[in-house]
C-alpha positions in Angstrom: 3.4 -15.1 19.8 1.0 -13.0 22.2 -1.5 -12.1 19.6 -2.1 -11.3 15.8 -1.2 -7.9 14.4 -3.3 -5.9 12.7 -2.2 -3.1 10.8 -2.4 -1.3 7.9 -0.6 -2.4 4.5 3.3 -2.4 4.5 5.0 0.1 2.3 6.6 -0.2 -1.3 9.9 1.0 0.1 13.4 -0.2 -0.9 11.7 -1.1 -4.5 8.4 -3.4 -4.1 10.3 -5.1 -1.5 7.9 -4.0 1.8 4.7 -4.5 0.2 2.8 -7.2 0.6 4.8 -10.7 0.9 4.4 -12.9 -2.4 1.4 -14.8 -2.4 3.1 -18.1 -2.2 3.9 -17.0 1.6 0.7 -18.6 3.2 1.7 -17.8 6.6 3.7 -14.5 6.7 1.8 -12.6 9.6 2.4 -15.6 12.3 5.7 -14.0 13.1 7.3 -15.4 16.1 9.8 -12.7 16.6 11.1 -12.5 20.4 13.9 -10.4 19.8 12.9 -7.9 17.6 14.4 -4.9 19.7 17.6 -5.7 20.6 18.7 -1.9 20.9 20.8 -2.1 23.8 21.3 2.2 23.4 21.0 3.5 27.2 22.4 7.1 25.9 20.9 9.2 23.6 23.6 11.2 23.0 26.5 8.4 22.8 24.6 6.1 20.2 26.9 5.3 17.6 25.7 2.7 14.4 26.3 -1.1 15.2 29.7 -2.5 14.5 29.6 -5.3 12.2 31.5 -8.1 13.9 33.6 -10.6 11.9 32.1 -13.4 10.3 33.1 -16.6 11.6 34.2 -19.6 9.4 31.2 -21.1 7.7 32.0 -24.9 8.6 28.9 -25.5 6.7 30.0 -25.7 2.9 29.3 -26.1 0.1 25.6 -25.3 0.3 25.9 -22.4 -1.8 22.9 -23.7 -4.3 20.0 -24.8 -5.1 20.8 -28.5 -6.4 23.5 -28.7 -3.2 21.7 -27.6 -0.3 23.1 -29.0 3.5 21.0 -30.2 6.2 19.9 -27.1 8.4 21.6 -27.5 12.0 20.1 -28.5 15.3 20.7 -25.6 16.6 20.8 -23.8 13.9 23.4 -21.0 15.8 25.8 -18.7 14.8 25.2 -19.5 10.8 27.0 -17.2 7.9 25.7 -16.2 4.8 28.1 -14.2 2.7 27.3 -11.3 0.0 28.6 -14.0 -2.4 27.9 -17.5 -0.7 24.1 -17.9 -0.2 23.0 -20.7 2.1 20.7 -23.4 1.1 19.5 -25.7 3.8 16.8 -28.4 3.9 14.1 -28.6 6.4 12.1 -31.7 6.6 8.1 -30.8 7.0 5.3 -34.0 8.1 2.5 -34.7 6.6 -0.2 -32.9 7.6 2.4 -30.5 8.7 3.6 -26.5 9.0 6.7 -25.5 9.6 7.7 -21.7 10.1 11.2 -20.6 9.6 12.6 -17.4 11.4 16.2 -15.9 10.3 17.2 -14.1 13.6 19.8 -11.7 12.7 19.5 -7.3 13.4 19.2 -5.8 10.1 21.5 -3.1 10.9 24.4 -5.8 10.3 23.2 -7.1 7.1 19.5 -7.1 5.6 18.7 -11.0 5.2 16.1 -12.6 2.9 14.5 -15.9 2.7 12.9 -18.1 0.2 11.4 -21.1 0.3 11.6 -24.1 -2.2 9.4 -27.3 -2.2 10.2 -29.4 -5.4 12.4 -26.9 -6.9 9.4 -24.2 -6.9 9.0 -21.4 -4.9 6.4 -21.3 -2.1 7.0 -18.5 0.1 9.7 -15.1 0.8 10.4 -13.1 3.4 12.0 -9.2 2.5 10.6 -6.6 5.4 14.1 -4.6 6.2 13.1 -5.6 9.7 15.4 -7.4 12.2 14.6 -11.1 11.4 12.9 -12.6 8.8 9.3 -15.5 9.1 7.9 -17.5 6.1 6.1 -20.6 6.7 4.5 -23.5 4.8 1.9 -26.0 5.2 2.3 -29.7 3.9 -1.2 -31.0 3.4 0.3 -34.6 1.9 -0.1 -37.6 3.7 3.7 -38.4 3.3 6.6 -35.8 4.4 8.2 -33.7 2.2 11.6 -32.1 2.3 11.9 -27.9 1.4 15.2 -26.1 0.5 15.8 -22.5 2.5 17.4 -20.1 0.4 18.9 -17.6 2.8 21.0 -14.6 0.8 21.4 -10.8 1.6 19.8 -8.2 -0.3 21.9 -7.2 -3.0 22.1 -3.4 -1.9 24.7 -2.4 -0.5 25.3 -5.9 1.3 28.0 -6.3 3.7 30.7 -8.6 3.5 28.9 -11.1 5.4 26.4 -11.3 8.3 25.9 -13.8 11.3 22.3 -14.7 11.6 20.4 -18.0 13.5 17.0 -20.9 12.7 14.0 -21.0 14.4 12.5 -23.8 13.4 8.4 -24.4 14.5 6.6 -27.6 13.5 3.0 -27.5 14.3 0.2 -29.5 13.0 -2.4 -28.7 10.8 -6.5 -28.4 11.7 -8.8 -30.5 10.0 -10.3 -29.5 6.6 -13.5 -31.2 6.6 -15.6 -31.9 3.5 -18.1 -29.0 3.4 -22.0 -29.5 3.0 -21.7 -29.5 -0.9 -18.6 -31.7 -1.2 -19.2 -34.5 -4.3 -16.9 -34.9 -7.0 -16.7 -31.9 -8.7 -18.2 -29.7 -10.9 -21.7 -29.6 -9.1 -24.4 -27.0 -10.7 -24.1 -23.9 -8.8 -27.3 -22.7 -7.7 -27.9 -19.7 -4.9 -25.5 -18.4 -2.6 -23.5 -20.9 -1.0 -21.7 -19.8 2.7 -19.0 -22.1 4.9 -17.6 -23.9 2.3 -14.0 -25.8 2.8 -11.3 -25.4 -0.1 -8.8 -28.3 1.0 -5.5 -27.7 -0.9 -5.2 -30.9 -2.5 -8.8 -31.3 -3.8 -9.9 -27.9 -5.5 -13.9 -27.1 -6.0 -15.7 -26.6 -9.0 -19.0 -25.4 -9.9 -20.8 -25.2 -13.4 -23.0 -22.3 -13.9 -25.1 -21.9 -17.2 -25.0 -18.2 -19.3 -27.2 -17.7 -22.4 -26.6 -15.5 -25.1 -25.1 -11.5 -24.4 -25.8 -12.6 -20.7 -23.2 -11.7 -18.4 -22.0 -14.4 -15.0 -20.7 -12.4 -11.7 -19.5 -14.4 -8.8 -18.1 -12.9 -5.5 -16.2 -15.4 -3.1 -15.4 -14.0 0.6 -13.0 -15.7 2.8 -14.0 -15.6 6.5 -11.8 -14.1 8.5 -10.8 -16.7 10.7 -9.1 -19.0 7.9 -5.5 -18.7 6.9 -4.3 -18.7 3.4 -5.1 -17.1 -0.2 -7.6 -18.7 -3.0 -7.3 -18.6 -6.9 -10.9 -18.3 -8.2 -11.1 -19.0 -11.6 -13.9 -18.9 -14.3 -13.2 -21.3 -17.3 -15.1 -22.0 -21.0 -16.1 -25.3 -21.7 -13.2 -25.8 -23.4 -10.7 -25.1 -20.6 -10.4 -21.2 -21.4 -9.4 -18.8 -18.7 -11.7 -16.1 -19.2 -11.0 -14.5 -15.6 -9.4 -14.9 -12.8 -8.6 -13.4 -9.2 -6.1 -14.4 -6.3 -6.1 -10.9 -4.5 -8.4 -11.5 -1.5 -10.3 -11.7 0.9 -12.6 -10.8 -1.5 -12.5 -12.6 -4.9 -15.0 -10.7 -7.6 -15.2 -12.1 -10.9 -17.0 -11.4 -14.0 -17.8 -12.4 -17.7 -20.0 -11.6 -20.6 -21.1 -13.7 -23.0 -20.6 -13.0 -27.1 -22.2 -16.6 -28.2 -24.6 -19.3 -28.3 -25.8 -20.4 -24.7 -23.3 -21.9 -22.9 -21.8 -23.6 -19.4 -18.9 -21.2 -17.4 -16.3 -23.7 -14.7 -15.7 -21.7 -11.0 -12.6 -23.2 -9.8 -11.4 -22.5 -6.4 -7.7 -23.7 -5.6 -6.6 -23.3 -2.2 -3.0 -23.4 -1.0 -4.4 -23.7 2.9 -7.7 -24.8 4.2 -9.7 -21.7 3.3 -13.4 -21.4 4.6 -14.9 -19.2 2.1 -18.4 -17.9 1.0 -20.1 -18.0 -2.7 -22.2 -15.5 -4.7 -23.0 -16.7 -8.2 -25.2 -14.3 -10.7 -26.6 -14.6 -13.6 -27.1 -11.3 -15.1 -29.9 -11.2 -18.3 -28.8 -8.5 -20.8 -31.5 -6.4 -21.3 -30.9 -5.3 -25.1 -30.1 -2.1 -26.1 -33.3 -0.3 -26.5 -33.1 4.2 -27.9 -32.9 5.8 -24.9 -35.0 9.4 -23.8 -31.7 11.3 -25.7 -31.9 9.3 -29.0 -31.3 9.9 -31.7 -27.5 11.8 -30.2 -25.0 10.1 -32.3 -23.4 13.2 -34.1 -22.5 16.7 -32.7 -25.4 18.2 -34.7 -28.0 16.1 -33.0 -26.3 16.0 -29.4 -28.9 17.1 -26.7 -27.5 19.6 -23.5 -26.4 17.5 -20.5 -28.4 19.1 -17.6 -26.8 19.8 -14.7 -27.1 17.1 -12.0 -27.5 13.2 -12.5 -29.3 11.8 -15.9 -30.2 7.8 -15.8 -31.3 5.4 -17.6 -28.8 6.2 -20.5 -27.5 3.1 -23.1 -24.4 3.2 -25.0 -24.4 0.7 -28.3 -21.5 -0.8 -29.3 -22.4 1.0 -33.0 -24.0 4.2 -32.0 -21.7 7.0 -30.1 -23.5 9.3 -27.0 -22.9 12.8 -27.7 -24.3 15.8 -25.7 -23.6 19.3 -25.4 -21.9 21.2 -22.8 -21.2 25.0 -21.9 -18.7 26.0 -19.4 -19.2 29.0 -17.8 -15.8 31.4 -17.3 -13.6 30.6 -14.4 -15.3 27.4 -13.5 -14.0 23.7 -13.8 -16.0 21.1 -15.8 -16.6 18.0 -14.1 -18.7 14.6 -15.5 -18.9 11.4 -13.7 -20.4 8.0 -15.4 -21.3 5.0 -13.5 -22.1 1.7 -14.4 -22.4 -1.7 -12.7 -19.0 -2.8 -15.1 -20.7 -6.0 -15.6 -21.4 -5.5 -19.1 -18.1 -3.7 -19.8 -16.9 -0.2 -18.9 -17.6 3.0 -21.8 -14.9 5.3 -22.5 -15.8 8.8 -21.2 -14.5 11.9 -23.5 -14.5 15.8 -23.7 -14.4 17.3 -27.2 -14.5 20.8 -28.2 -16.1 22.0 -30.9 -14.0 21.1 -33.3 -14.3 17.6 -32.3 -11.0 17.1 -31.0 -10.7 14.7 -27.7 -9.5 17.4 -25.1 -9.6 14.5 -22.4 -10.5 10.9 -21.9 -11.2 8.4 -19.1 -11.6 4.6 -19.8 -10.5 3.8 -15.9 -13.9 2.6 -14.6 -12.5 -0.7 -12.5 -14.4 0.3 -10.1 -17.8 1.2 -12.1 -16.9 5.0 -12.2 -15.4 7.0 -14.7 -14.7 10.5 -14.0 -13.2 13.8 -16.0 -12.7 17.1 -15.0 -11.7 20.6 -17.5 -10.5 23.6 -16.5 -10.2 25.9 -19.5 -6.5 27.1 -20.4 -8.0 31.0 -20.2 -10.2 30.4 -16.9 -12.1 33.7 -18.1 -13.2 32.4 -22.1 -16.5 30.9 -21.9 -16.5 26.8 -23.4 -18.8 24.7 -25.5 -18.1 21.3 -26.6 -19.4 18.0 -26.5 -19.0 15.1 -23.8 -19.2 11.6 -25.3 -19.3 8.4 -24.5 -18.3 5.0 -26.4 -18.8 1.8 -25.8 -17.7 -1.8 -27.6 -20.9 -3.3 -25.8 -24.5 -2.1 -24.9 -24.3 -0.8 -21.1 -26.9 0.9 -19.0 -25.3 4.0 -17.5 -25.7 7.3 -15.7 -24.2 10.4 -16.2 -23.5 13.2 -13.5 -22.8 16.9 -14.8 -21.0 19.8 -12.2 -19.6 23.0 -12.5 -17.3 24.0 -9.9 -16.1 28.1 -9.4 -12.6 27.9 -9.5 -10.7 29.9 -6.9 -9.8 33.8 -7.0 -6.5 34.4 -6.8 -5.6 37.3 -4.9 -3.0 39.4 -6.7 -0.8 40.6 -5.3 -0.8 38.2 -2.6 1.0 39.0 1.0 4.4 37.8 -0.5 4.4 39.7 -3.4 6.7 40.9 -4.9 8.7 37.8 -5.1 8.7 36.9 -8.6 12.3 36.3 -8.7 15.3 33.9 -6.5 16.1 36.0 -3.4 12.8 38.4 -4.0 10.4 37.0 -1.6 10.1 37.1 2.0 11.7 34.7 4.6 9.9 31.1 4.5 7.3 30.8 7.3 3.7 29.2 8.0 2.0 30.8 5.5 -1.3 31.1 4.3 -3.8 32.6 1.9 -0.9 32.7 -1.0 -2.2 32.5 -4.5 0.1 30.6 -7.4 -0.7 32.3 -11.3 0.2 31.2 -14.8 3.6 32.7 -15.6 4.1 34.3 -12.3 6.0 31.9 -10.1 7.1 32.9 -5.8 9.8 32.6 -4.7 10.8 32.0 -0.7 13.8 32.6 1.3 14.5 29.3 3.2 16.7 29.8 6.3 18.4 26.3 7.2 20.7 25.9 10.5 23.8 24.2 10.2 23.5 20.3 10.5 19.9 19.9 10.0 17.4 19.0 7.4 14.3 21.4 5.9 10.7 20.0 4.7 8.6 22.2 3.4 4.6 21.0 2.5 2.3 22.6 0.4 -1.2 23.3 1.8 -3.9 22.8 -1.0 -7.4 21.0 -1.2 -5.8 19.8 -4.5 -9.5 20.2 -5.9 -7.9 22.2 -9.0 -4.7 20.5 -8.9 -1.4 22.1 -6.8 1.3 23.6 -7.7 5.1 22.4 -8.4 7.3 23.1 -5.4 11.4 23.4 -5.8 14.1 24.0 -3.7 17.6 25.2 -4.9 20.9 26.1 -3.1 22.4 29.4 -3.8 24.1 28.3 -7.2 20.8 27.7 -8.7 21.6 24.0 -8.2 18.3 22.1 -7.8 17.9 20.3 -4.7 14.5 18.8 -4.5 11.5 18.9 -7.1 7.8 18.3 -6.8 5.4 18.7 -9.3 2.4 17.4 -7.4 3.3 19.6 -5.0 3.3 17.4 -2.0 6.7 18.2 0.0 10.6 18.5 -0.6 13.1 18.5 1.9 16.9 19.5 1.7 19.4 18.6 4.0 22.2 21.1 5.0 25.3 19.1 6.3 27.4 22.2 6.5 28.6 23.6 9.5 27.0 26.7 8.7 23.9 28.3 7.9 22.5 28.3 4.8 19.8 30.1 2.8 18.2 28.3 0.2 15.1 29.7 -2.8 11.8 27.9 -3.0 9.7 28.3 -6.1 6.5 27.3 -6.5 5.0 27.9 -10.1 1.9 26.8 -11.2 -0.4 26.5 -14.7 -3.7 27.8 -12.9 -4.9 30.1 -10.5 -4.2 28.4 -7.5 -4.8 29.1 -3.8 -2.3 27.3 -1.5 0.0 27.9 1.7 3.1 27.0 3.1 3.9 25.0 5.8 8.0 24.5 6.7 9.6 22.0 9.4 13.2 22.3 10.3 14.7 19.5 12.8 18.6 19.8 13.7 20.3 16.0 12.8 21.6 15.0 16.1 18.8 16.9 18.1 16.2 15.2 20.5 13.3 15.1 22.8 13.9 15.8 26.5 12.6 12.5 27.0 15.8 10.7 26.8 17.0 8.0 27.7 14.2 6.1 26.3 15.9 3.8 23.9 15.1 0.6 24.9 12.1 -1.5 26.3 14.0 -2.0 29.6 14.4 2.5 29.2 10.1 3.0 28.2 8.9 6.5 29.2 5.3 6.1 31.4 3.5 7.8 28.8 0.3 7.5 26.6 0.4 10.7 24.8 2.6 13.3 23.6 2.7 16.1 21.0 5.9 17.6 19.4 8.3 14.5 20.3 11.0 14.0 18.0 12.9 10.8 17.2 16.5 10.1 15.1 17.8 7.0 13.4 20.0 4.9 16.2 17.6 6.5 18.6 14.3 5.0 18.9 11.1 6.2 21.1 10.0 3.5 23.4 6.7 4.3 25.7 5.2 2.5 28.5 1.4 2.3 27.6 0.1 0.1 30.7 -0.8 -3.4 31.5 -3.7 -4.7 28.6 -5.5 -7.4 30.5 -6.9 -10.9 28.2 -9.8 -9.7 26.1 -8.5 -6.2 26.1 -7.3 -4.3 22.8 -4.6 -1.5 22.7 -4.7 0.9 20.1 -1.7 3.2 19.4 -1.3 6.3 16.5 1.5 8.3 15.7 1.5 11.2 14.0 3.6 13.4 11.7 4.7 14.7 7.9 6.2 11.2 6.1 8.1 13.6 4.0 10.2 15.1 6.7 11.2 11.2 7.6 9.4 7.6 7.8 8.4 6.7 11.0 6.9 3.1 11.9 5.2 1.9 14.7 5.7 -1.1 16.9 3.5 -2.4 19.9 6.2 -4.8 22.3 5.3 -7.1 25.1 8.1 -6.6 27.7 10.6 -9.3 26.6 10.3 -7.3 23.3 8.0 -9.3 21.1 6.4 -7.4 18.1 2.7 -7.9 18.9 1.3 -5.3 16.0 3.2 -2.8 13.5 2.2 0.2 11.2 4.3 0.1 8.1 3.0 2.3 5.5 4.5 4.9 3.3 1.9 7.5 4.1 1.7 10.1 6.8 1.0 8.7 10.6 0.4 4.8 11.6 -1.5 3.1 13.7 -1.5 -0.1 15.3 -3.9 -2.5 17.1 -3.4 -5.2 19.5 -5.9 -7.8 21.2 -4.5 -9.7 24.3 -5.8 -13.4 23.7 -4.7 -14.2 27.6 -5.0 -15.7 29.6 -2.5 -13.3 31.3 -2.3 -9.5 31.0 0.6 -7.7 29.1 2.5 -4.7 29.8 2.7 -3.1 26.3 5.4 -0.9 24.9 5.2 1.6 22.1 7.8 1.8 19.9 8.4 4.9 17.5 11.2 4.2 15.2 12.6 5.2 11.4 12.8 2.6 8.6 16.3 2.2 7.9 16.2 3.8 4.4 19.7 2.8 2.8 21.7 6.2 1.6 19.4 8.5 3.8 21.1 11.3 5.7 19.6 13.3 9.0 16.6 10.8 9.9 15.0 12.8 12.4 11.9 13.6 12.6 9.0 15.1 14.7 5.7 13.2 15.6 2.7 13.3 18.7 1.0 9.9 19.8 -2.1 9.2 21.4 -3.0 5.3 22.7 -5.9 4.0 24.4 -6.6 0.9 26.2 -10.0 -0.3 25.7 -11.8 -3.0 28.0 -13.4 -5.8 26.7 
């Protein structure tokens, strides 16, 4: 490989199956592909979808389990795994040893998987929905070890069968010193600790002492340039879990104590050499002493909130915090409470005067808890009571706002379009105003053969309203009740002319924003299909790329020490797009993957030679999708070292 990617988080497409890769996978961003493109489309206009060849005759049976796995080939070449005969094949790894495993295989014949087995558990998978598949594992035993590679097809829509080869990369591991603190373990933890070594086979632990109500944080940071996730653990005496963390690179852990004075266990387990960084705390409880608002425990002692920020508040675990608020007509209510979390999170709540619980928030993960109101009638005045609860004493801070909400303009420049087939003719629209029980309707124009999206403009400060789309039988077509986007596809050889309705429980401002792209349309930038095809570009606005099709741009020569930096954008909901940066041979150097609109994509060239890069603008192959085309722009930029 030419570099490291670095891009934003994969998507939770096809299921869960392109987020993040299961934490067993210690090595899944090393991938080695070199033939990640292997689109050998010269005409946009003749692309047709691959053929799926016939399987040859697996000579390789029975292997078809775990408990009977074969010995993987050398070469492993021209290999079949069948919707109904996994592979199994076992991979010696040295000691002291990693050994990365790369399915080669196009996707667009048959979506492999891999997993990896050492002693019957699992240790790593693979599961993009790219072409080929990586997973790696490191040995850090002193004698070899033998893992089983479970190679199946995903189980949607799998073909018959798909041809697919092994790369096979043994590399030896780096030293994982003793760090500066290394003894056998626990040692007392005392102070911030930084460069310390977690070595697989010999896990650190530290004993930290907590008295009474006190509460323990400790924060461990990887440094960037290790490899591999940590399990941080904090344990009673007696062995308890009492929290625990293997989400880095950041590893935050706390715990309060109910009891006598007593000794808390920081384990870190490794499952690579992990240089990492340690920030123990012990946190005194400072009792529970009457606040300035005391005594505020009923609704007929309950002081005003002011408007703004009051500190310095305590909630007791046996005394409620109530206080008075008054909402003024057509304005939303909005309280905030913040806490450092370390001593437990209160419960935030809006009660009217009646005492009834009109909202509630006990989502403080972060040390915020927020609510906001908007009265059913925006023009009644409100008085009622916010109150907090807690099960232990916290220190906390409450921040009071009242925010106009926005006049609706009625009748709005669509009206009257109460009713299907009423309103005007879809367009960019703007200044439209949504009202209880008044819902607008649009007239939505769709050519024959093409696909419709239509987004909803809104500061979503108030909430948005529900977009729909029906054909002309009433039949609904798309829904959205956050009122992001819907899109309907029109496969008929004719136009068509569809009803939106967007309907709303509040007075909401909003616009409308509609994108219509024909199925088999393109750019005039064709052919541009392939790396060997890359238009010398490194910007562009209203391209447009289909499924079979994809963009491929010339960005320029990135010499050693040099980053390239490429963003695409354009509306997720009208059709995902991913990015790729490509060396010439068509190595993936860096990728954006998300599931949100527009990517972008970095790429450092380590040397010691430069690299002509390649952008690549392509759709995820979404299974069952019809007309994946879509409009984007992309900028780039080549920045010097």
């Amino acid at each position: 490989m030419q570099g490291s990617a670095n891009s934003r988080p994969h998507r939770g497409g096809r299921g869960h199956r392109r987020g993040h890769r299961h934490d067993a996978d210690t090595d899944a961003d090393t991938d080695s592909d070199t033939d990640a493109d292997t689109d050998s489309d010269t005409d946009a206009d003749t692309d047709t979808a691959p053929i799926q060849p016939a399987c040859s005759e697996d000579p390789f049976e029975d292997n078809d389990t775990l408990d009977g796995p074969l010995p993987l080939p050398d070469p492993a070449v021209d290999l079949a795994v069948g919707r109904d005969d996994d592979d199994f094949w076992t991979v010696d790894v040295g000691p002291w040893e990693r050994v990365t495993l790369t399915a080669l295989h196009p996707v667009a014949l048959g979506d492999i998987d891999l997993d990896l087995y050492v002693e019957g558990q699992l240790v790593g998978s693979a599961a993009t929905g790219f072409d080929d598949e990586t997973l790696s594992w490191a040995n850090f035993r002193d004698s070899p070890v033998q893992a089983t590679l479970h190679v199946h097809l995903w189980d949607w829509f799998p073909p018959p069968c798909s041809m697919y080869d092994v790369a096979v990369e043994h590399d030896p591991l780096p030293d994982c010193p003793p760090d500066a603190v290394e003894q056998p373990d626990p040692i007392p933890l005392v102070g911030p600790l930084t460069s310390l070594n977690a070595h697989p086979a010999n896990p650190d632990t530290y004993t930290l002492p907590v008295g009474p109500d006190d509460a323990v944080r400790v924060t461990i940071t990887e440094e960037a340039t290790t490899v591999g996730d940590l399990r941080v653990t904090l344990l009673d005496s007696d062995g308890n879990v009492l929290a625990a963390d293997n989400l880095g690179p950041v590893y935050p852990l706390g715990w309060v104590n109910p009891g006598e004075l007593t000794s808390v266990e920081v384990r870190v387990e490794a499952t690579d050499c992990v240089t990492y960084d340690l920030l123990p705390e012990v946190l005194v409880n400072p009792g529970c002493p009457d606040d300035a608002t005391e005594p505020n425990g009923t609704a007929a002692t309950a002081p005003p909130l002011a408007l703004g920020t009051t500190s310095g508040l305590n909630a007791d675990g046996d005394d409620d915090d109530l206080f008075v608020v008054q909402l003024a007509p057509g304005a939303q209510i909005q309280v905030t409470l913040t806490t450092d979390g370390v001593f437990g999170q209160p419960v935030l709540e809006l009660l009217d005067s009646a005492g009834t619980v009109l909202l509630a928030n006990d989502d403080g993960s972060d040390g915020t808890t927020r609510i906001a109101w908007t009265h059913p009638d925006p023009t009644q005045a409100f008085e009622g009571r916010v109150r907090v609860r807690s099960a232990t004493c916290v220190t906390y801070a409450l921040t009071h706002a009242q925010v106009a909400l926005p006049t609706c303009v009625d009748p709005d420049p669509a009206e009257p379009n109460d009713t299907p087939g009423s309103g005007p003719p879809l367009a960019e629209l703007t200044a439209l105003s949504a009202t209880v029980g008044d819902p607008d309707h649009f007239q939505v124009t769709v050519p024959p053969e093409s696909a419709v999206t239509v987004s909803l403009l809104s500061d979503g400060v108030f909430g948005d309203p529900s977009l729909e789309l029906t054909d002309t039988s009433g039949l609904r077509l798309a829904f959205d009740p956050d009122g992001g986007a819907v899109r309907g596809h029109n496969p008929a050889t004719t136009e068509v002319v569809w009803d939106l309705a967007v309907t709303s429980q509040a007075c909401l401002a909003y616009g409308l924003s509609p994108l219509v792209v024909g199925c088999a349309s393109d750019d005039p930038d064709e052919p541009n299909d392939t790396v060997a095809t890359a238009w010398p570009a490194t910007t562009g606005t209203d391209r447009q790329v289909r499924d079979g099709s994809d963009d491929h741009w010339a960005l320029g020569s990135v010499s050693a020490g040099a980053t390239v930096e490429a963003d695409a954008i354009f509306l997720q909901a009208a059709g995902d797009l991913d990015i790729e940066l490509l060396a010439a041979d068509g190595t993936v150097l860096a990728q954006g993957a998300t599931v949100t609109d527009d990517e972008h994509a970095t790429w450092t060239n380590p040397g010691p030679d430069p690299v002509d890069v390649v952008l690549r603008v392509l759709h995820w192959p979404t299974f069952g999708a019809t007309c994946r085309n879509n409009r984007y722009g992309f900028d780039s930029r080549i920045l010097e070292p």
